[in-house]
C-alpha positions, -999 to 999 in steps of 0.1 A, spaced: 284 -728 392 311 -734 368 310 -695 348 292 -663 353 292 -650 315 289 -611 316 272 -603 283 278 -559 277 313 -567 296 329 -539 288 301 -514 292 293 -491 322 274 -513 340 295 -541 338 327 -515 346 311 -496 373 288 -517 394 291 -553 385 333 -561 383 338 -540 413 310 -561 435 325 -594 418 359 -580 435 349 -572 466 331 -604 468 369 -624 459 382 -600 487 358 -613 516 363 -650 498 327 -653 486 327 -662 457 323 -702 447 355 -721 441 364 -724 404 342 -696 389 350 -689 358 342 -651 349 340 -642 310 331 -607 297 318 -608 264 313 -578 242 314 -567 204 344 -549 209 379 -570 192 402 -570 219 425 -594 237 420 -610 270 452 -588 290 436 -558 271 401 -560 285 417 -580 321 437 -542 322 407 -523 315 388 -543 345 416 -536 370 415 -500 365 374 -497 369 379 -521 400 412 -508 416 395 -470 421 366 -482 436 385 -504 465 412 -479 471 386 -456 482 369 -482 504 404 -490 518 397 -525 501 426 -529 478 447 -560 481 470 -573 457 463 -610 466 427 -600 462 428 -590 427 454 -617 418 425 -647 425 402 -620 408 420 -622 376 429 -655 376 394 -661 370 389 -632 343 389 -640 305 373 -621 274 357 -630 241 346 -607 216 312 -621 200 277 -613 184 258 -623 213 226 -621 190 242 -650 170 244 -688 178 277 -694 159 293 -665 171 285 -679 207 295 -711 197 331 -705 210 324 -686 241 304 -720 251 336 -739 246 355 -715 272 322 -719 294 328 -760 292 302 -784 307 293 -776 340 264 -750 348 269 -711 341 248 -684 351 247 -656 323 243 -616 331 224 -595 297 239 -558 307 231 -549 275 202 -535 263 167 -548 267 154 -546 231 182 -572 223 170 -597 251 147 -617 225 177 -621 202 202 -631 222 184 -655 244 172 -669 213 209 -676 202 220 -690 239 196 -714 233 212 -728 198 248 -723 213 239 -746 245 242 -716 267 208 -726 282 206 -759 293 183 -767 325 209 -758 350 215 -728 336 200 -694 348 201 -654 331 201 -624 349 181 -598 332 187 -561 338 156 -536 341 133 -522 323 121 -552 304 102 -537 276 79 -501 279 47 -513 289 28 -545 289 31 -552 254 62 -552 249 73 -568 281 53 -600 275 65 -603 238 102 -600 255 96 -626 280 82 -649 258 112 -653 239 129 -657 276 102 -684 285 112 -702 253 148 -703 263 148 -708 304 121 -715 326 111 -693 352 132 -708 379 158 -702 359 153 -664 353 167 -637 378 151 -603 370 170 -585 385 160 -546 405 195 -536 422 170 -510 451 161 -549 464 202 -557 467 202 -521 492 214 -536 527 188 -513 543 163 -523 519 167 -559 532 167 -544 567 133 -533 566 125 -570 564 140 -576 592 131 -551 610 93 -555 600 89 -595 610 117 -600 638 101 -574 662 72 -576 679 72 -539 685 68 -530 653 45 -554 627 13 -546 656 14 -510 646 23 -518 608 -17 -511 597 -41 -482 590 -50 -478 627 -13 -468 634 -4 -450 604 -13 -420 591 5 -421 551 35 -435 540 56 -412 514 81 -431 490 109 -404 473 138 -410 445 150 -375 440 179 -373 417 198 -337 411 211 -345 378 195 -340 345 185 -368 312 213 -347 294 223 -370 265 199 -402 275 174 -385 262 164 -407 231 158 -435 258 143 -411 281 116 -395 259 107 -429 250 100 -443 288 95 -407 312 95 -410 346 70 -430 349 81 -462 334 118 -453 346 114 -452 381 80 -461 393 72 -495 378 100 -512 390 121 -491 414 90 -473 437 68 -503 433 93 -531 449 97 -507 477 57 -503 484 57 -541 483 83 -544 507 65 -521 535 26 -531 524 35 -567 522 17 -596 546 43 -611 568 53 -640 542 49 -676 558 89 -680 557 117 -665 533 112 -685 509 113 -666 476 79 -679 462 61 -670 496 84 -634 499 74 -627 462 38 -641 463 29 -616 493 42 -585 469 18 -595 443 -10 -596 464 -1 -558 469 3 -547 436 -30 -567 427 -45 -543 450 -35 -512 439 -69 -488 436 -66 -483 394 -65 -448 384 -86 -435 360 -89 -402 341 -114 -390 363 -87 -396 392 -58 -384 371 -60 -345 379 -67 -352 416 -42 -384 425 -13 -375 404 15 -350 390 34 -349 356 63 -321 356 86 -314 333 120 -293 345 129 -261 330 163 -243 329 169 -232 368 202 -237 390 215 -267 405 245 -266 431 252 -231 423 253 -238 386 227 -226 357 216 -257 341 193 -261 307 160 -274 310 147 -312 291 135 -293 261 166 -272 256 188 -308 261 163 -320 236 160 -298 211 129 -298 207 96 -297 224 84 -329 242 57 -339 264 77 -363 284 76 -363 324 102 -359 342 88 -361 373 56 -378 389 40 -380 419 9 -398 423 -14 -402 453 -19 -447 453 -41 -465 475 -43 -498 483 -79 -515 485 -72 -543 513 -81 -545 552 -46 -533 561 -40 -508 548 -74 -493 539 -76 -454 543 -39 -452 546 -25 -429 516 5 -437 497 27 -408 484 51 -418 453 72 -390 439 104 -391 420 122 -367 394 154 -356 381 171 -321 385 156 -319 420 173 -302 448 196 -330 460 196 -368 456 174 -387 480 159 -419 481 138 -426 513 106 -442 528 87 -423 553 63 -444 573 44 -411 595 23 -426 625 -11 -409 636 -6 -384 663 -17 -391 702 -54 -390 700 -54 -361 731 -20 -346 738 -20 -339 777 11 -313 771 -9 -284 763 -8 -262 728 30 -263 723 31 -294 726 3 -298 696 22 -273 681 50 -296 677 60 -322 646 51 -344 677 39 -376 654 61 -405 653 82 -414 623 102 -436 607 126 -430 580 147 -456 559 171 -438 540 185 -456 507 203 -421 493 229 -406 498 234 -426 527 218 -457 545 203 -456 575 167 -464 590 158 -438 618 122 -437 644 115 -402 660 98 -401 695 88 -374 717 107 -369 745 106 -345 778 129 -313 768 156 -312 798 152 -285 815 133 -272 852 101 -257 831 73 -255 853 52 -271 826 66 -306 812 80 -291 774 85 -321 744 111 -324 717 111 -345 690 144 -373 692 156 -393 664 171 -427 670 192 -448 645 180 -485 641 209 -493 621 243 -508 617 243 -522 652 281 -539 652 304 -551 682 311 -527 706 313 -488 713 336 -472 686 333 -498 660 329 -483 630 302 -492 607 302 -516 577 314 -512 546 286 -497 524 281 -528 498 272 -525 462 239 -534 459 248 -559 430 274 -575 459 243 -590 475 221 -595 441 251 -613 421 262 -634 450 222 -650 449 219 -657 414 253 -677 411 235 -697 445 204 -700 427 179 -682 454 156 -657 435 140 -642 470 148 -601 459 145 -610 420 112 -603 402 88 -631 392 73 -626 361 37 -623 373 49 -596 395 63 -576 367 34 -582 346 12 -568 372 34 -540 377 32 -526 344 -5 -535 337 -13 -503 364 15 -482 352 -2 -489 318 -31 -479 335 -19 -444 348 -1 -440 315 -39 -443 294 -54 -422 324 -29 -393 307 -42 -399 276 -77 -400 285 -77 -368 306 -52 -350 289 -27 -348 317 6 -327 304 38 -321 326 38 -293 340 71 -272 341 90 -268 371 123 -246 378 156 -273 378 164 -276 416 133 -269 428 108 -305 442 88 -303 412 56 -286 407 37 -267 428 8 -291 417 34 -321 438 30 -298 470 -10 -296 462 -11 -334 465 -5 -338 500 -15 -302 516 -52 -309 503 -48 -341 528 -33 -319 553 2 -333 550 33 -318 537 64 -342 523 96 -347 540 113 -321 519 131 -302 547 163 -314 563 166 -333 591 
């Protein structure tokens, strides 16, 4: 790969999550020999101007990791250079070709979706999309259905599919990847992975802070195309999945559709029962008074901020097996997990306390605020009882490096791991475009089920786990989410 092009370099993304992985990447020699690296924005400014502006975002970041080196950052900016274009026009992009040159570049869009169609359009007249060249799109691709399809047209026009990298950054998580490994390269585990082992499996994206000044975008997509349709979906692929036939990405990403095509459709006779909208009020968050979405607003909306749906998944795995999906902003912390909760011990030999007891087996992967992936078994409480007493132990299945003491790895950017595969051209944790169309086709589905059965948010106090509704979901099954700490 001869240039990775970031188009929206000067913005957040490119400044908080993108530059720093590409540096970390030159620090652990990674990335390809001669890689050019171009930002390319609207913004009129020189090369050592934006090259400053990219050593600030990045030098924080690795001093905090205890990753800063000077030799580091000196091959980093060797390979830095800037151009100020119209990326929606193929003359302006005309010159940013002739610092890409004639070998093969790979081209990031952190800008934002609605201008994908325009500037892939102009890539294509400025020679920026020849056949060995691929684009990395950022999510969400469009609103709904609609609009994705009329995006990715104008994509299909310019690059074929093996030559697109949608990108989800959850799938670049290191413990994300882990569950992979965990699932097919133990025997232990994949036996029990079906609905004769498990009782549910919740999926939670908590987030403490508020929409605040996003709100234009927010009251245009809600929760529910935020989060859910890309985000909460990828990771019920990744545990409801078929073991794939080998990692290639075609048969990793053909096993995920297979789940999503059988997702039980909700319809508005389900919506009451299967799903919560909420929509946070003014309440406190870490000690502070915060305003609710309305007051940030200014003005009334009926946009969720939070949803939590009850999905089922119609196949011979994982029949009878509920799946709980809830995320929202201004909950009570910031948490992104997967709980897989076994089936208790059909008799428990112990006696009442012991039935008493949170005695089921679980396993947690943890995405937020840290990563981890964690099983709990019962075990014999020490002790010289007359009568055998349990407790509940939890044991970490991660991070297992050299020898006693070592300390663990450093936590990598998700984008690390996601960047370093599209410039290598393997598009096993990047969305296909079947998948996504899927995807939104039943989030469209849930979205008309609103409509139909006149479904409003309901309002729930800021730092509380939405709803009391949420709550209702699971203790009419008998279950209760994984709200308390552990």
């Amino acid at each position: 790969m001869t240039a990775l092009v970031l188009f929206g370099g000067g913005g957040d993304l490119a400044m908080r999550m993108l530059l720093p992985s590409l540096y970390f990447l030159e620090h652990d020699g990674l990335l390809p020999d001669g890689l050019k690296i171009i930002g390319a924005a609207r913004s009129e400014e020189a090369a050592p101007e934006y090259i400053a502006k990219v050593r600030a975002a990045v030098e924080g970041k690795a001093r905090a990791d205890d990753a800063w080196s000077d030799e580091a950052w000196a091959r980093l900016e060797a390979r830095l250079d800037y151009l100020a274009v119209d990326a929606t026009s193929a003359e302006s992009l005309k010159p940013l070709k002739d610092k890409v040159g004639t070998g093969p570049c790979t081209s990031f869009l952190a800008v934002s979706p609605s201008l994908y169609a325009r500037i892939v359009t102009a890539m294509r007249a400025a020679g920026l999309a020849e056949p060995e060249d691929r684009v990395v799109l950022e999510k969400p691709v469009g609103r709904d259905l609609e609009s994705f399809r009329a995006i990715d047209d104008a994509v299909a026009d310019a690059f074929s599919e093996q030559q697109v990298f949608r990108i989800d950054h959850y799938l670049g998580k290191e413990t994300v990847q882990n569950l992979i490994a965990l699932r097919f390269g133990n025997v232990i585990f994949e036996p029990l992975w079906n609905n004769l082992s498990i009782d549910h499996v919740q999926i939670t994206v908590g987030e403490t802070v508020g929409v605040g000044d996003r709100w234009p975008y927010y009251d245009e997509y809600g929760a529910l195309r935020d989060m859910l349709q890309n985000h909460m979906l990828q990771l019920l692929c990744l545990v409801a999945m078929e073991p794939p036939s080998d990692l290639d990405p075609d048969s990793v990403r053909n096993e995920k559709v297979k789940v999503i095509r059988s997702l039980r459709p909700i319809t508005a006779e389900d919506a009451e029962r299967t799903t919560v909208r909420g929509q946070y009020v003014s309440g406190t968050v870490d000690g502070k008074r915060v305003p609710g979405y309305d007051e940030e607003r200014g003005a009334d909306s009926d946009t969720e901020t939070f949803v939590a749906l009850r999905v089922d998944i119609d196949n011979w795995r994982w029949a009878g097996v509920p799946f709980f999906l809830r995320t929202g902003k201004r909950l009570p912390e910031k948490r992104t997990e997967i709980v897989i909760q076994f089936k208790p011990v059909p008799h428990s030999i112990f006696g009442q306390d012991a039935r008493d007891e949170d005695s089921a087996n679980r396993m947690i992967i943890e995405l937020q605020p840290e990563e981890d992936i964690s099983l709990t078994v019962m075990n014999k409480r020490p002790g010289l009882d007359q009568r055998m007493q349990l407790q509940p132990i939890k044991m970490s299945l991660s991070w297992g490096v050299g020898g006693k003491g070592d300390a663990p790895p450093r936590r990598r950017i998700a984008y690390e791991r996601l960047l370093l595969d599209a410039l290598n051209g393997d598009s096993t944790l990047f969305v296909r475009r079947d998948e996504a169309e899927r995807a939104w086709e039943w989030v469209d589905g849930v979205s008309q089920a609103w409509v139909d059965g006149h479904v409003k948010p309901q309002p729930y106090r800021a730092g509380a786990w939405g709803p009391d509704a949420a709550d209702m979901l699971m203790v009419r099954t008998g279950r209760d989410w994984n709200t308390q700490d552990d």
